[in-house]
N, CA, C and O of each residue as an XYZ file, in Angstrom:
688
protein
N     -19.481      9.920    -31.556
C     -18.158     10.496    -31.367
C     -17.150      9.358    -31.324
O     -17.124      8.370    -30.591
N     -16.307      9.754    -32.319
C     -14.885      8.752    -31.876
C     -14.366      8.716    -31.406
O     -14.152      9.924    -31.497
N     -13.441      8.309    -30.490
C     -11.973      8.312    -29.790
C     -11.049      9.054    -30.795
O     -10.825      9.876    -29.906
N     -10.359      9.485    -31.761
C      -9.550     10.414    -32.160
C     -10.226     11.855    -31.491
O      -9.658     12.564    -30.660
N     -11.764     12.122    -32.155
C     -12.566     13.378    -31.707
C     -12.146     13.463    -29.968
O     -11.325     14.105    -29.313
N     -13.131     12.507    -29.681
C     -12.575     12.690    -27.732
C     -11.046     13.092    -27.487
O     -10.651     14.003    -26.760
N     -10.265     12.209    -28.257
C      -8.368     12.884    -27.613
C      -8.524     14.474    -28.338
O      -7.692     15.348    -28.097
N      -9.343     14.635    -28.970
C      -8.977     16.054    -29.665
C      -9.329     16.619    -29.014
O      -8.579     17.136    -28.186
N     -10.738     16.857    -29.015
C     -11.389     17.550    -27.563
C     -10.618     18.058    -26.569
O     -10.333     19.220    -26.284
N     -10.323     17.016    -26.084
C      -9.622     17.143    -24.799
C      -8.115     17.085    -24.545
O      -7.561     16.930    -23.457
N      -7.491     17.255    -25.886
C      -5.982     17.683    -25.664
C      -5.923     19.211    -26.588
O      -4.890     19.721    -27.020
N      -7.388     19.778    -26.749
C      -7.037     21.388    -27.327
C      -7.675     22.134    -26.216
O      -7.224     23.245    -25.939
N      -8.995     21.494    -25.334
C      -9.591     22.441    -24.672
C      -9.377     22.226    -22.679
O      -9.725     22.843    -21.673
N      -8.570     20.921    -23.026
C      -7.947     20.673    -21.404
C      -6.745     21.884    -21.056
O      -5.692     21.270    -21.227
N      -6.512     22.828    -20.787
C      -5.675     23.834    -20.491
C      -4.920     23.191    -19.472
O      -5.396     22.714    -18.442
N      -3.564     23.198    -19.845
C      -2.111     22.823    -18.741
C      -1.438     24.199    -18.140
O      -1.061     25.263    -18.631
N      -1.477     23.719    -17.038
C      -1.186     25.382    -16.384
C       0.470     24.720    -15.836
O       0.893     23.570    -15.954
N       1.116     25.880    -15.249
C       2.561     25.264    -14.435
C       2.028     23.987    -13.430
O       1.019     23.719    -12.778
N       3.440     23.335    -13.743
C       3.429     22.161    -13.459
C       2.661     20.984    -13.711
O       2.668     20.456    -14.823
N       1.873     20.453    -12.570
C       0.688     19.882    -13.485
C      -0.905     19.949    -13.448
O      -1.768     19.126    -13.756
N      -0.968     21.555    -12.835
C      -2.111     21.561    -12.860
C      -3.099     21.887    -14.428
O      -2.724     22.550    -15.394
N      -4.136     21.327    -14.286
C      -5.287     21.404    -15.347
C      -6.288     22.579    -15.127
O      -6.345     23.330    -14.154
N      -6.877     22.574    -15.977
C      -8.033     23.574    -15.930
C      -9.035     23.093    -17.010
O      -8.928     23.412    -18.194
N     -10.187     22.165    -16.430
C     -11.314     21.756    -17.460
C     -12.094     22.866    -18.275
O     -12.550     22.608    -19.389
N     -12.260     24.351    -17.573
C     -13.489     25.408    -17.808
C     -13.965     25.035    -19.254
O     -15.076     24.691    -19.656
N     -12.284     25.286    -20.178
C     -12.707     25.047    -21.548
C     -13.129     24.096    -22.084
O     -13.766     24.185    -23.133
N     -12.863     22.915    -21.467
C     -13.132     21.827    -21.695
C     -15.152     22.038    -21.863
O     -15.591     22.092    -23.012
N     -15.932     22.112    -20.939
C     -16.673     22.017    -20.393
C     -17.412     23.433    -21.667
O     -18.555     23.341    -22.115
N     -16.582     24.446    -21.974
C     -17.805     25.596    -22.614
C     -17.835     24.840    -23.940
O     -18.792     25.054    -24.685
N     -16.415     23.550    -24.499
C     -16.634     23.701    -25.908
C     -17.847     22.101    -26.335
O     -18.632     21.961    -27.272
N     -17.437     20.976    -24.960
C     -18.662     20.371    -24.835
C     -20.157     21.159    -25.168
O     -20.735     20.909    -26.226
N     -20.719     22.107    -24.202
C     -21.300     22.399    -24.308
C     -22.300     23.041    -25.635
O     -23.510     23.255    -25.702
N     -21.217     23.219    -26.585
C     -21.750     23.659    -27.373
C     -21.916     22.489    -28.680
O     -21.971     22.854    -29.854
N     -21.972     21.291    -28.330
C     -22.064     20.323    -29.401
C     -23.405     19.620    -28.644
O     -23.760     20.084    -27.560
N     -23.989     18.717    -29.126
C     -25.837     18.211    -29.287
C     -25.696     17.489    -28.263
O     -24.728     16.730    -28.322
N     -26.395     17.440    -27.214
C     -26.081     16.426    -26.313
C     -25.861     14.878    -26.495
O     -25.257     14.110    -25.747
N     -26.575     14.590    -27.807
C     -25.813     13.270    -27.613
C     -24.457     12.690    -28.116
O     -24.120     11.551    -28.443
N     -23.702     14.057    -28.053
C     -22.136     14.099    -28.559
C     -21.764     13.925    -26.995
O     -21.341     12.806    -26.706
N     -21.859     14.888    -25.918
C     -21.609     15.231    -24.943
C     -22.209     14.126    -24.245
O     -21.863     14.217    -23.067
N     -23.107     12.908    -24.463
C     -23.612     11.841    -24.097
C     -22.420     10.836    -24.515
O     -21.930     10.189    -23.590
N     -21.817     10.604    -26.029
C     -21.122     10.090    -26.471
C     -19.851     10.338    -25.638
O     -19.287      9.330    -25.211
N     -19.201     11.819    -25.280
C     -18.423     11.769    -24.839
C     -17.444     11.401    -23.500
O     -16.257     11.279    -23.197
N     -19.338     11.282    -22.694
C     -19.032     11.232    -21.692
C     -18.859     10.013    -21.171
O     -18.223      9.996    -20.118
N     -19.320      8.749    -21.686
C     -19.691      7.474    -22.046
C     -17.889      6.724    -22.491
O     -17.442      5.647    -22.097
N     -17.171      7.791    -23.442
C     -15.633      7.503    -23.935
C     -14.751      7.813    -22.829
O     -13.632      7.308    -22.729
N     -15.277      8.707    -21.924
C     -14.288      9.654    -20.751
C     -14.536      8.506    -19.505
O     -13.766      8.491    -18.544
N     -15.439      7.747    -19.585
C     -15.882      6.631    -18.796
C     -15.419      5.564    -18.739
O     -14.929      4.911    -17.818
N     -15.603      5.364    -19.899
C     -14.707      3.899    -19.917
C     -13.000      3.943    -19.913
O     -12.304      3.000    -19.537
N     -12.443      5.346    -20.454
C     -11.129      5.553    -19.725
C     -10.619      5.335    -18.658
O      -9.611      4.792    -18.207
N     -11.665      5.957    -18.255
C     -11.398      5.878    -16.793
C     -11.317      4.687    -16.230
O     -10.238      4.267    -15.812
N     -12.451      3.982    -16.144
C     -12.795      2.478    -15.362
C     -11.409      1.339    -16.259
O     -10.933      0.291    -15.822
N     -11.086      2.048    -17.574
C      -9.773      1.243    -18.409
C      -8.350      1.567    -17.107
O      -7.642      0.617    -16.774
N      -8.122      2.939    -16.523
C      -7.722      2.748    -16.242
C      -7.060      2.390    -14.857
O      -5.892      2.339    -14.474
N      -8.254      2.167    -14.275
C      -8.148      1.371    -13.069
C      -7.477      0.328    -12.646
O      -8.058     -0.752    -12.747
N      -6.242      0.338    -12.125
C      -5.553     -0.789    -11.963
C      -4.431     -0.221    -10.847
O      -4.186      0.967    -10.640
N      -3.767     -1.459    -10.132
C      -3.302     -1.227     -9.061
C      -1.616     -0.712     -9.351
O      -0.885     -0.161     -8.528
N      -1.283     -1.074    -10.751
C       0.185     -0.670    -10.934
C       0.050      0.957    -11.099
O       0.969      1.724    -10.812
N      -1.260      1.385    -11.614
C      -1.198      2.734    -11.704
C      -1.713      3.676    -10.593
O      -1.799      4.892    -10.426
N      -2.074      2.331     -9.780
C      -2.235      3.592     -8.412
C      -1.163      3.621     -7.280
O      -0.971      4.399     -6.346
N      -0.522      2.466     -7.713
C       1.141      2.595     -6.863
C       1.824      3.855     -7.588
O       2.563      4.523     -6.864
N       1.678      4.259     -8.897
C       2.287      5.514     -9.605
C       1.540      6.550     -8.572
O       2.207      7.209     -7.774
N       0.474      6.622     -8.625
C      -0.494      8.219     -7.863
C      -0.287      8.003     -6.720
O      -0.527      9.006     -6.048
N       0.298      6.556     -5.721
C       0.790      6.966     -4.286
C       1.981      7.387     -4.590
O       2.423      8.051     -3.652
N       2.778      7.307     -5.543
C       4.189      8.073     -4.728
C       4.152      9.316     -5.335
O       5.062     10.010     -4.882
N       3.123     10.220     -6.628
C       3.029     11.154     -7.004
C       2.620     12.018     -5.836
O       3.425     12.596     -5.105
N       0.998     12.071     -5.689
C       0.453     12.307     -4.621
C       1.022     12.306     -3.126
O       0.972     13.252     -2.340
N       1.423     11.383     -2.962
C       2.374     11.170     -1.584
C       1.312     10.233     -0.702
O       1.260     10.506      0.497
N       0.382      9.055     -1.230
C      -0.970      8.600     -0.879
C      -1.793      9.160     -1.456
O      -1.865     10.348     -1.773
N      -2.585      8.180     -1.657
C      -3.802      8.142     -2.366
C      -5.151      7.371     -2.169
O      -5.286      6.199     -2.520
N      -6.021      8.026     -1.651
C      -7.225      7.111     -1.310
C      -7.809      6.627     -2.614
O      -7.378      6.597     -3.766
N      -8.732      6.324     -2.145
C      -9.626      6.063     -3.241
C     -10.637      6.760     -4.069
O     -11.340      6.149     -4.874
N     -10.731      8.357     -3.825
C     -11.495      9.390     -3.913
C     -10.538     10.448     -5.009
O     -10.867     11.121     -5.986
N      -9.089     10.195     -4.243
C      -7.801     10.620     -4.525
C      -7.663      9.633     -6.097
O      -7.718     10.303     -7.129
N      -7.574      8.850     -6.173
C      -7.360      7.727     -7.179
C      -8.203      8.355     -8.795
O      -7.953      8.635     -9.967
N      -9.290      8.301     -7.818
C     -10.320      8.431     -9.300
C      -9.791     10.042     -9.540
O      -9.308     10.028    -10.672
N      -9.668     11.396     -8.990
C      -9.337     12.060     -9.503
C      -8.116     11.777     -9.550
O      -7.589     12.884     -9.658
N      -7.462     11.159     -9.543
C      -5.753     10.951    -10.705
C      -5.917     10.551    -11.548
O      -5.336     11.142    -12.459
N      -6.601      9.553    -11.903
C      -7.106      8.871    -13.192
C      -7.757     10.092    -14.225
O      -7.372     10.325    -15.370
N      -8.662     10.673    -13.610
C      -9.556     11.922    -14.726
C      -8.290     12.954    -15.446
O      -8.206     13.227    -16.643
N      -7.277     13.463    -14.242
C      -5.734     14.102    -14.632
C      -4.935     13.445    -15.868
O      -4.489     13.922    -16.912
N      -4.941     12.174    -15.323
C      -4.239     11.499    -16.161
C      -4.669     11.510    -17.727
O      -3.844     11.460    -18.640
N      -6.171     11.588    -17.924
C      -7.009     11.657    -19.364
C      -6.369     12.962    -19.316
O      -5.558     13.207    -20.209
N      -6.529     13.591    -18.680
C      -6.473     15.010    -19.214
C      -5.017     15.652    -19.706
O      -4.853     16.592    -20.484
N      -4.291     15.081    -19.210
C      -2.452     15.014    -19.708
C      -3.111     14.835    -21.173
O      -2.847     15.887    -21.756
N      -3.764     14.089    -21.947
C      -3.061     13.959    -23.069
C      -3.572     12.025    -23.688
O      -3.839     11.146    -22.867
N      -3.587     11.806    -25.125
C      -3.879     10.419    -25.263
C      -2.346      9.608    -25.137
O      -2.114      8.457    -24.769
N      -1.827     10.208    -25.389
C      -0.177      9.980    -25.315
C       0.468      9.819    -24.098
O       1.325      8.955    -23.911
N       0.015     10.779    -23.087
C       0.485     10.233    -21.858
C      -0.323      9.303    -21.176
O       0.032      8.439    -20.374
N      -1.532      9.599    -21.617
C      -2.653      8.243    -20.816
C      -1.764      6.926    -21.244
O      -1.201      6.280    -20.360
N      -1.656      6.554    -22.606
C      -1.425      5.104    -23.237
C      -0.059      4.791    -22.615
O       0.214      3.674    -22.177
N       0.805      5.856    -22.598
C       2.202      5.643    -21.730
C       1.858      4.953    -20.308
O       2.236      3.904    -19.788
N       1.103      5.839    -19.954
C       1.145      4.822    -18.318
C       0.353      4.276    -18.100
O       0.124      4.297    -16.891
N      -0.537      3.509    -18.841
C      -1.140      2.382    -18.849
C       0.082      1.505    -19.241
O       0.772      0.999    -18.356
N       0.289      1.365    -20.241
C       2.096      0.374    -20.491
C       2.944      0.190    -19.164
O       3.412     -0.784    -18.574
N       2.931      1.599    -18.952
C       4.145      1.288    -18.254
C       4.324      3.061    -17.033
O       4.944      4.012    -17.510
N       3.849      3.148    -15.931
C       3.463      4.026    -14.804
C       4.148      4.268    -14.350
O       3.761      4.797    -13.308
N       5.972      4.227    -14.475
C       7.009      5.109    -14.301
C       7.262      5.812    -14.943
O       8.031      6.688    -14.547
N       6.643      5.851    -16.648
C       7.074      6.567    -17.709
C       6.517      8.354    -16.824
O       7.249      9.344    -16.791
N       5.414      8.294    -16.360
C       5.057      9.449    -15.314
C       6.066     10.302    -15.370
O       5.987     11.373    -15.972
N       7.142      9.886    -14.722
C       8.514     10.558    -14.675
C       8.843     11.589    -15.514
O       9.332     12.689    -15.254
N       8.369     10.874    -17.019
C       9.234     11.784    -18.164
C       8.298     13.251    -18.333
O       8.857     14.230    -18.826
N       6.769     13.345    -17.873
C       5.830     14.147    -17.788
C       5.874     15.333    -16.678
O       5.884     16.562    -16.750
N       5.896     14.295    -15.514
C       5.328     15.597    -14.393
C       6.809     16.210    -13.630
O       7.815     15.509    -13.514
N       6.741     17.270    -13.274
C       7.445     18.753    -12.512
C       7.295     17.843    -10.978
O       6.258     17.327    -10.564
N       8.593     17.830    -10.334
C       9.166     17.373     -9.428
C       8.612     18.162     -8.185
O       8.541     17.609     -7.088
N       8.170     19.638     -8.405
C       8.348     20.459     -6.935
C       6.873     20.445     -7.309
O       6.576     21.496     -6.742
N       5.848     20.068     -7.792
C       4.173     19.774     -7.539
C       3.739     18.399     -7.058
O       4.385     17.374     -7.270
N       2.675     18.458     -6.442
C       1.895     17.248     -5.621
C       0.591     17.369     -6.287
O      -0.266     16.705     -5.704
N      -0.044     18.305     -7.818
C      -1.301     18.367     -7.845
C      -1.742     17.346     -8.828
O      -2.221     17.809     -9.863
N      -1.678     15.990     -8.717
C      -2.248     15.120     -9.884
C      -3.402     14.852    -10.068
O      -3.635     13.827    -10.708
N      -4.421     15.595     -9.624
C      -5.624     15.489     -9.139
C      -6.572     16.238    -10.081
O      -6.034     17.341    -10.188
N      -7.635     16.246    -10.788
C      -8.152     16.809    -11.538
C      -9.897     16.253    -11.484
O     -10.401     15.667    -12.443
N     -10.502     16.496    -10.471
C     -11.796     16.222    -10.011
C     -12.843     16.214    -10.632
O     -13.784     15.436    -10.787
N     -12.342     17.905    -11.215
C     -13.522     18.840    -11.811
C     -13.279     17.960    -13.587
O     -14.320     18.390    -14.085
N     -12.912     17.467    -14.240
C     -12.753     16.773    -14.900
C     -13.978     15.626    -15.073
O     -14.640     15.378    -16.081
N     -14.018     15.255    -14.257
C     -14.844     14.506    -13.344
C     -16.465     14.754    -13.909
O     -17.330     13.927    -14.198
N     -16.482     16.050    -13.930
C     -18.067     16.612    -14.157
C     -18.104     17.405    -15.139
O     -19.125     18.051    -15.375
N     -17.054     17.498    -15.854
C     -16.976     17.879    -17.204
C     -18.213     17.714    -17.813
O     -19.098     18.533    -17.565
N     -18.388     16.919    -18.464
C     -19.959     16.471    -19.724
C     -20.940     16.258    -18.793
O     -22.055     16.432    -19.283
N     -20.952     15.917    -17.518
C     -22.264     15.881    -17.106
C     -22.923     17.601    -16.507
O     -23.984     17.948    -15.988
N     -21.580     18.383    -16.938
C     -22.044     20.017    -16.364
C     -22.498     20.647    -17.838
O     -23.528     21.299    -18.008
N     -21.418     20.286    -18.980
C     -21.722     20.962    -20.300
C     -23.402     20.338    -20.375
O     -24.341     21.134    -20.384
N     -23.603     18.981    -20.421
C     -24.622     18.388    -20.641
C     -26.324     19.043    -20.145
O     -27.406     18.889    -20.710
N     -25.961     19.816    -18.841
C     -26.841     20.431    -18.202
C     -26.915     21.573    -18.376
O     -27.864     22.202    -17.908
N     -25.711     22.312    -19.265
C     -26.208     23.434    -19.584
C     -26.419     23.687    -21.447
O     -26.500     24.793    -21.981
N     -26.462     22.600    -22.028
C     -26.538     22.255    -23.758
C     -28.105     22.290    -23.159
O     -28.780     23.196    -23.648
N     -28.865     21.347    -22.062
C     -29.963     21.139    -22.550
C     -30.902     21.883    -21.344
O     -31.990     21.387    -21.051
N     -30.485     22.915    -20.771
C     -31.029     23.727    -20.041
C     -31.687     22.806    -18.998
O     -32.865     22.532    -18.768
N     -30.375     22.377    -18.379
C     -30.905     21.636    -17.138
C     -30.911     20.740    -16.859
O     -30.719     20.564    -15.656
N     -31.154     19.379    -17.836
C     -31.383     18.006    -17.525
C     -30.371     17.507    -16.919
O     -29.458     18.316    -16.753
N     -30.134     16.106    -16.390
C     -29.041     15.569    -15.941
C     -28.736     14.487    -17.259
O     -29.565     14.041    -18.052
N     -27.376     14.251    -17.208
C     -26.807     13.402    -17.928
C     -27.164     11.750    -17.183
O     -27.035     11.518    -15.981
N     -27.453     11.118    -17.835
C     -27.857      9.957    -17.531
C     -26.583      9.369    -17.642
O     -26.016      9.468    -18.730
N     -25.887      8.624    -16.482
C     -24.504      8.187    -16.330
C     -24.619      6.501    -16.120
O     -23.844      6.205    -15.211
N     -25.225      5.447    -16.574
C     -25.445      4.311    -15.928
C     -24.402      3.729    -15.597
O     -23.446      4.279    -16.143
N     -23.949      2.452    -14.652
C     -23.050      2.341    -14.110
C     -21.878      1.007    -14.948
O     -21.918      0.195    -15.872
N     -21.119      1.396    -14.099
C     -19.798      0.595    -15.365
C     -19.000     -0.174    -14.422
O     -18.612      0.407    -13.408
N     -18.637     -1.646    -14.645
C     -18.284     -2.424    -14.258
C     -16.661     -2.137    -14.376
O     -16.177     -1.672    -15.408
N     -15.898     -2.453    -13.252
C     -14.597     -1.949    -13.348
C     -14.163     -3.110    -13.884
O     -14.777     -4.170    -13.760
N     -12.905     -2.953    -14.611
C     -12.099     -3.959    -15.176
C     -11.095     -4.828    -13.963
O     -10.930     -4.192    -12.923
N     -10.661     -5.731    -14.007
C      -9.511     -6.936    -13.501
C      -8.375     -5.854    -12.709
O      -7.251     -5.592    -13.139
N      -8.792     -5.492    -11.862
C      -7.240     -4.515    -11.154
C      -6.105     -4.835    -11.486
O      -5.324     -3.896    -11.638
N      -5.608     -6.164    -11.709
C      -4.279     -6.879    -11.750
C      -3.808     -7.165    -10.273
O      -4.502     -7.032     -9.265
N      -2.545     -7.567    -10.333
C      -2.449     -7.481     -9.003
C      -2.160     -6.512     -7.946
O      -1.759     -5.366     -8.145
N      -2.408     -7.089     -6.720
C      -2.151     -5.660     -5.783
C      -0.627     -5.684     -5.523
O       0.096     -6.661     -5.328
N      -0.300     -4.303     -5.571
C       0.714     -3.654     -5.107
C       0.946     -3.055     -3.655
O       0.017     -2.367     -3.232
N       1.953     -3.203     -2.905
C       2.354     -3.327     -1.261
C       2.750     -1.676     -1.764
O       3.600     -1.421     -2.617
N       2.005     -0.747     -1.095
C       2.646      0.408     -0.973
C       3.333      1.128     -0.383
O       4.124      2.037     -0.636
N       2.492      0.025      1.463
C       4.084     -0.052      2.138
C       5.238     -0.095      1.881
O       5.927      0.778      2.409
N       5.935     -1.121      0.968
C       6.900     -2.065      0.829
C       7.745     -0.902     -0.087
O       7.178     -0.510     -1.108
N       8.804     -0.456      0.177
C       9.147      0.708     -0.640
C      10.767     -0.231     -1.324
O      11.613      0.331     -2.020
N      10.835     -1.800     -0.859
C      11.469     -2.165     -1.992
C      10.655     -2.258     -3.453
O      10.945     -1.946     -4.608
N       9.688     -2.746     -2.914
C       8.246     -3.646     -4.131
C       8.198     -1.733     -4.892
O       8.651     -1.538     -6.020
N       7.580     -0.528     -4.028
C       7.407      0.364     -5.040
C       8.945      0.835     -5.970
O       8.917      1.101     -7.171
N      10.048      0.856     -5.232
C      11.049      0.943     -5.901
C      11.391      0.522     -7.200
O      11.643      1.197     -8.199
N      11.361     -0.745     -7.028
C      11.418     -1.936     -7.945
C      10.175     -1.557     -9.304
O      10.423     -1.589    -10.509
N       9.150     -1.292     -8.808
C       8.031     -0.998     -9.883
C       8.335      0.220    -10.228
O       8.054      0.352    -11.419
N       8.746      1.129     -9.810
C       8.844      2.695    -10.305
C       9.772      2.957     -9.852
O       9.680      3.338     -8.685
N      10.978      2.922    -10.386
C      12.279      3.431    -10.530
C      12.491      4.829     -9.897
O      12.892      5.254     -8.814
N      11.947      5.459    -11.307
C      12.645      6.807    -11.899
C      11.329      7.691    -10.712
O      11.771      8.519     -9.915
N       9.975      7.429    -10.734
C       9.219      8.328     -9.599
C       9.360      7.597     -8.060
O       9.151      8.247     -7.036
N       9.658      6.478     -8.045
C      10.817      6.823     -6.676
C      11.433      7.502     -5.920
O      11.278      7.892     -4.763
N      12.582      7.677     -7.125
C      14.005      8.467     -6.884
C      12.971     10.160     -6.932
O      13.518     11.174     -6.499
N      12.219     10.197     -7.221
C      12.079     11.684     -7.478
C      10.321     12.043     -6.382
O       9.653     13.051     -6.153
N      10.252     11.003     -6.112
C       8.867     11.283     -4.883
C       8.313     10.333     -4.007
O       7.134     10.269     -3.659
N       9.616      9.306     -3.539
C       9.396      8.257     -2.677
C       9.479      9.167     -1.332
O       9.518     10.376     -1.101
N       9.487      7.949     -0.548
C       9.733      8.999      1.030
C      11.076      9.809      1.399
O      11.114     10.788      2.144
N      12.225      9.188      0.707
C      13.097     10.166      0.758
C      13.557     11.512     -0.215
O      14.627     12.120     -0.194
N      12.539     11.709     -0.936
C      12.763     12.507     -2.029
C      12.579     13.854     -1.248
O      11.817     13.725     -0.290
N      12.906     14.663     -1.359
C      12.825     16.530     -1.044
C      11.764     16.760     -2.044
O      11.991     16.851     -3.250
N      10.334     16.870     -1.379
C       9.709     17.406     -1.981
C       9.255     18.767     -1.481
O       9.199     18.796     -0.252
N       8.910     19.916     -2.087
C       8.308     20.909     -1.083
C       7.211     20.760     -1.056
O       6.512     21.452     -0.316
C-alpha cells in the first residue's frame, strides 16, 4: 500500500461529523475488507504518522485545543489529526496554528482514540481473529520543549488558537 492509497482510505471512509468529531466505523468495515497484508501495510503507514508526528510544537497546539493534554490525550490527538485529512496533517506539521483555519471554536473533541485500533480491529476481523502484529517504533527527535505554562511562549507560538482557546478564550 502507498501513501496516496492510505490518504485515500482514510479521507473517504474517516466520517467528519459537526465540529470536529470523527467516526472511524467506516474506516475500519472498508479495511476490513482488503487482504490483511494491506491492512498490515496500512497499519504500519498509520504508524509511522503517527510517531512522524510526535513533537512538542504540536502538542503545545492539542494543549490549548484540548484545554491540556496528557500523554494518553496526545496520542489520541495525533490519530484525529490523521484523520482530518493528508492536507491538514502536513499543515500542522509545518506549522500548528494553521489548526485555527480547521477546527469549530465551541468543540473541545480533538481526540480520536478509536482510530487508534482501526487496522488492528479490521485486521482481526479480515482474518477471523488473529492479532495484528504491531512491533514497536522508535519515536522521532521531539524538537524542543515547549513551556505550556508560559502563555507568553504559547501565545507567541500559536497566535490565532490562542486568541480562540487560550485561558481567556470563552469556551463552552
Amino acid at each position: 500500500m502507498n501513501e496516496r492509497r492510505f490518504w485515500e482510505l482514510v479521507e473517504t471512509h474517516v466520517e467528519r461529523g459537526t465540529g470536529a468529531v470523527l467516526n472511524s466505523r467506516p474506516l475500519v468495515r472498508a479495511l476490513a475488507s482488503l487482504a490483511p497484508e494491506d491492512i498490515a501495510a496500512f497499519d504500519q503507514m498509520f504508524r509511522d504518522l503517527h510517531a512522524q508526528s510526535c513533537s512538542y510544537r504540536l502538542w503545545g497546539a492539542a494543549e490549548l485545543l484540548l484545554g491540556g493534554c496528557s500523554d494518553t490525550a496526545f496520542d489520541g490527538f495525533r490519530a484525529w489529526l490523521i484523520g482530518m485529512g493528508e492536507q491538514t496533517f502536513r499543515n500542522a506539521l509545518i506549522d500548528p496554528d494553521s489548526l485555527a483555519d480547521v477546527v469549530e471554536s465551541d468543540s473541545r473533541d480533538f481526540e480520536c482514540e478509536e482510530l487508534l485500533r482501526a487496522a488492528p480491529e479490521a485486521f482481526e476481523v479480515a482474518t477471523g481473529g488473529k492479532d495484528l502484529e504491531q512491533p514497536s517504533l522508535e519515536l522521532p527527535e521531539a524538537g524542543t520543549p515547549v513551556d505550556f505554562d508560559d502563555p507568553e511562549a504559547m501565545r507567541r507560538l500559536y497566535p490565532r488558537l490562542y486568541d480562540r482557546f487560550g485561558p481567556s478564550a470563552v469556551v463552552p
